[in-house]
C-alpha positions as CSV (number, residue, x, y, z in Angstrom):
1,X,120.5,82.2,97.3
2,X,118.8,85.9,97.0
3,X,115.9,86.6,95.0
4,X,117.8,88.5,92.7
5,X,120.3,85.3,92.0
6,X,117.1,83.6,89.8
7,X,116.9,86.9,87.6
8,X,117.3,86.2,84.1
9,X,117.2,82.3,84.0
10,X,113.5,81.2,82.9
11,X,112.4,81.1,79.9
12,X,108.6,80.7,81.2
13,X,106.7,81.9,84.4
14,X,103.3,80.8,85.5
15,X,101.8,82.0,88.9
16,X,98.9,82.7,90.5
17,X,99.9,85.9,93.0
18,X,97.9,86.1,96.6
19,X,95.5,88.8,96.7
20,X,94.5,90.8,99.7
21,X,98.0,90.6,100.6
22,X,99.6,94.2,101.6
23,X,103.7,94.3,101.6
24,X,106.0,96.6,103.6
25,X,107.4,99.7,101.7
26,X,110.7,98.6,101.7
27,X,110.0,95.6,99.8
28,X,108.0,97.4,97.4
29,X,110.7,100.2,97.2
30,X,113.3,97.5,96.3
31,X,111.7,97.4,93.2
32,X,109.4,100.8,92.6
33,X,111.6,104.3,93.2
34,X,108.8,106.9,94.5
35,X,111.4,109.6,93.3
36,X,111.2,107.9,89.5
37,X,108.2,106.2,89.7
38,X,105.8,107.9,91.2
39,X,103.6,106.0,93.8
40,X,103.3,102.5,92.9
41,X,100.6,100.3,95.4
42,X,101.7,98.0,98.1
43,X,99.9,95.2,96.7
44,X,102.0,92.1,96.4
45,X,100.1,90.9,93.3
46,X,101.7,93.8,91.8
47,X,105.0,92.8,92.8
48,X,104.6,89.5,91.7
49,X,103.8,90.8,88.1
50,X,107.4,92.7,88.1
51,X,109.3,90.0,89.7
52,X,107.9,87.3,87.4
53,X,109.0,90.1,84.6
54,X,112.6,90.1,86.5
55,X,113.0,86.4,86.7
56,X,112.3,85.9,82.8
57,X,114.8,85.8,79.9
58,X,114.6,87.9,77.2
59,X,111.8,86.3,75.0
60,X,110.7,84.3,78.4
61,X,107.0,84.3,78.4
62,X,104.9,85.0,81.8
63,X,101.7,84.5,82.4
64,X,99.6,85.2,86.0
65,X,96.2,84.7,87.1
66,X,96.1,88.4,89.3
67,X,93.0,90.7,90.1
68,X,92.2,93.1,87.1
69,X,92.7,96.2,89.4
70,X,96.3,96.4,88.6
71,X,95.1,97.8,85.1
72,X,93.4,101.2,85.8
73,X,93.8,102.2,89.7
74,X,96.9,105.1,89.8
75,X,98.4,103.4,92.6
76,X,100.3,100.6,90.0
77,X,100.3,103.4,87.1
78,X,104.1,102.9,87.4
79,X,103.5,98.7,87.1
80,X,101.6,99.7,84.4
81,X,104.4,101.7,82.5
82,X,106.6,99.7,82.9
83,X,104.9,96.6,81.5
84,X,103.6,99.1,78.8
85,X,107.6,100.2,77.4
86,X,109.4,97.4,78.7
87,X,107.2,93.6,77.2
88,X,105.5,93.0,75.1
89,X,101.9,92.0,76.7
90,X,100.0,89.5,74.7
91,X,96.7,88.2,76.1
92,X,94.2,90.3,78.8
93,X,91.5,88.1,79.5
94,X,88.5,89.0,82.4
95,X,87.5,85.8,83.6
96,X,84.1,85.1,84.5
97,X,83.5,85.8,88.4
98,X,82.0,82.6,89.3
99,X,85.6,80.7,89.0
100,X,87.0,81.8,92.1
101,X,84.8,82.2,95.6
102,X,86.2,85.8,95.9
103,X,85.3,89.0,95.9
104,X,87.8,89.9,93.4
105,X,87.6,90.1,89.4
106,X,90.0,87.9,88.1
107,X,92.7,87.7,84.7
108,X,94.9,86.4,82.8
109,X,98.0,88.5,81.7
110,X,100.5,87.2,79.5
111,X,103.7,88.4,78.1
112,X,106.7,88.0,76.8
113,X,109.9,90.0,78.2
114,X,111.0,91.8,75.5
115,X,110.6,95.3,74.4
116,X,107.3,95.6,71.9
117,X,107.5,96.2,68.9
118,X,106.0,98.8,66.8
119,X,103.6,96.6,65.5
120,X,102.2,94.6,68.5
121,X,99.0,93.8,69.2
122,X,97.3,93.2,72.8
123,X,94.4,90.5,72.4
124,X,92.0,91.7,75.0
125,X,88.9,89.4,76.1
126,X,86.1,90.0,78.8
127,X,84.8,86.1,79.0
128,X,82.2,87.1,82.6
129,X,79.1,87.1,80.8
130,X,79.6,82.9,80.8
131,X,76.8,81.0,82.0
132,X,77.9,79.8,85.2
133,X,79.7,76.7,85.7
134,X,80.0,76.0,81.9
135,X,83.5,75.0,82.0
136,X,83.5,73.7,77.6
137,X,82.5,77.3,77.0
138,X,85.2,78.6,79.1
139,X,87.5,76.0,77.7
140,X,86.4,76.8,73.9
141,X,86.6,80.8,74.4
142,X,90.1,80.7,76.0
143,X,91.1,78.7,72.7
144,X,89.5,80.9,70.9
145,X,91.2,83.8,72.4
146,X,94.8,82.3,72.3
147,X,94.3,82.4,68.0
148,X,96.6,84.7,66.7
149,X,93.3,86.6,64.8
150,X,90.7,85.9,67.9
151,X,87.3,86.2,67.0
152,X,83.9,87.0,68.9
153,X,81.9,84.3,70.5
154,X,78.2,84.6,71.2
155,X,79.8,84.8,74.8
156,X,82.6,86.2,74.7
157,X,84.0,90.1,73.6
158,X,87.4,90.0,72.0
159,X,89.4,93.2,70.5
160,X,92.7,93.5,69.3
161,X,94.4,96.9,69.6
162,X,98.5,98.3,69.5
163,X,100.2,98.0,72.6
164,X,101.8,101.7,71.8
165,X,98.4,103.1,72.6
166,X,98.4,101.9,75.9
167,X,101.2,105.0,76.2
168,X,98.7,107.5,74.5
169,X,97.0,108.2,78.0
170,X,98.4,109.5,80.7
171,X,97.8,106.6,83.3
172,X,98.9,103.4,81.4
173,X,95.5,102.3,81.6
174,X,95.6,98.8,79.9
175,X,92.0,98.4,78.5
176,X,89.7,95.8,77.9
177,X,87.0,97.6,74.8
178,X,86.7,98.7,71.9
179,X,89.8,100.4,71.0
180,X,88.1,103.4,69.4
181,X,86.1,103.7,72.8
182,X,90.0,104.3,74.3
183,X,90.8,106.6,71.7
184,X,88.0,109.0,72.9
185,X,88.6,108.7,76.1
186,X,92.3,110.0,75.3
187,X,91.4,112.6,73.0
188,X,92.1,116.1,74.6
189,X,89.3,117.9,73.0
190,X,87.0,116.5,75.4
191,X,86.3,117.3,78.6
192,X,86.7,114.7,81.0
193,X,84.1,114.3,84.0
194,X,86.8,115.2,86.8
195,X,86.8,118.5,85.2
């Protein structure tokens, strides 16, 4: 079968994406249009993120264990909007670096394929500041995060904040802070340091 013959038909998707790993531009063209898009990255994490979108019901769930650059760098701005109009994105968690023996930050993203709605909420966690090796805290603060009303941890930061304001700024950026901190960042009356 083609890849395309699986679209649609799971209800969940769990995968941890290779990083480091560069595709041709035809592949990534089959699913970014430069002329629509704008230019989205090369990186096949990235198009792992879309295809495990693709391969998902609506209401399937995904959930990958990818490198956190996909959130901010312009280069998967159009992953990004996509993600941002098109699921509805539940968890962002930063994992603690000394999980993996790479020289890459690593998170979760989950989501659910369905459009979000007005009212959803993105449960964002940064868990690196972990003591190292001290897999019951990790265990206990990824509970803690999956709670439908998360709250801090002595190791962990956790904020909440509407998926609509990911859209507020003009590259997508998904965000793990405070989500006042994002607001200002957004807000036109200030001057940004590129200018």
């Amino acid at each position: 079968k083609s890849s395309g013959d699986f679209d649609g038909m799971f209800d969940l998707v769990v995968t941890n994406p290779p990083f480091g790993v560069t595709v041709s531009a035809d592949l990534r063209d089959r699913f970014f249009d430069g002329q629509l898009d704008g230019p989205q990255s090369k990186d096949a994490y990235g198009l792992f993120i879309l295809k495990c979108f693709q391969l998902l019901r609506p209401g399937g769930v995904g959930s990958l264990l990818v490198s956190d650059t996909w959130r901010t760098i312009r280069r998967h701005r159009p992953l990004r909007r996509r993600l941002a109009e098109h699921t509805t994105v539940h968890r962002l968690i930063d994992l603690p670096t000394w999980i993996f023996p790479a020289t890459v930050n690593t998170g979760i993203l989950t989501f659910t394929a369905s459009a979000p709605p007005i009212n959803s909420q993105i449960t964002a966690a940064d868990l690196r500041s972990l003591e190292k090796e001290n897999w019951p805290a990790l265990e206990n603060d990824l509970t803690a995060v999956a709670d439908p009303s998360p709250e801090q941890s002595p190791t962990s930061a956790v904020y909440q904040y509407p998926q609509q304001q990911i859209g507020d700024y003009d590259n997508y950026s998904f965000f793990i802070a405070f989500p006042r901190l994002h607001r200002i960042v957004t807000d036109t009356r200030y001057t940004t340091l590129k200018e």
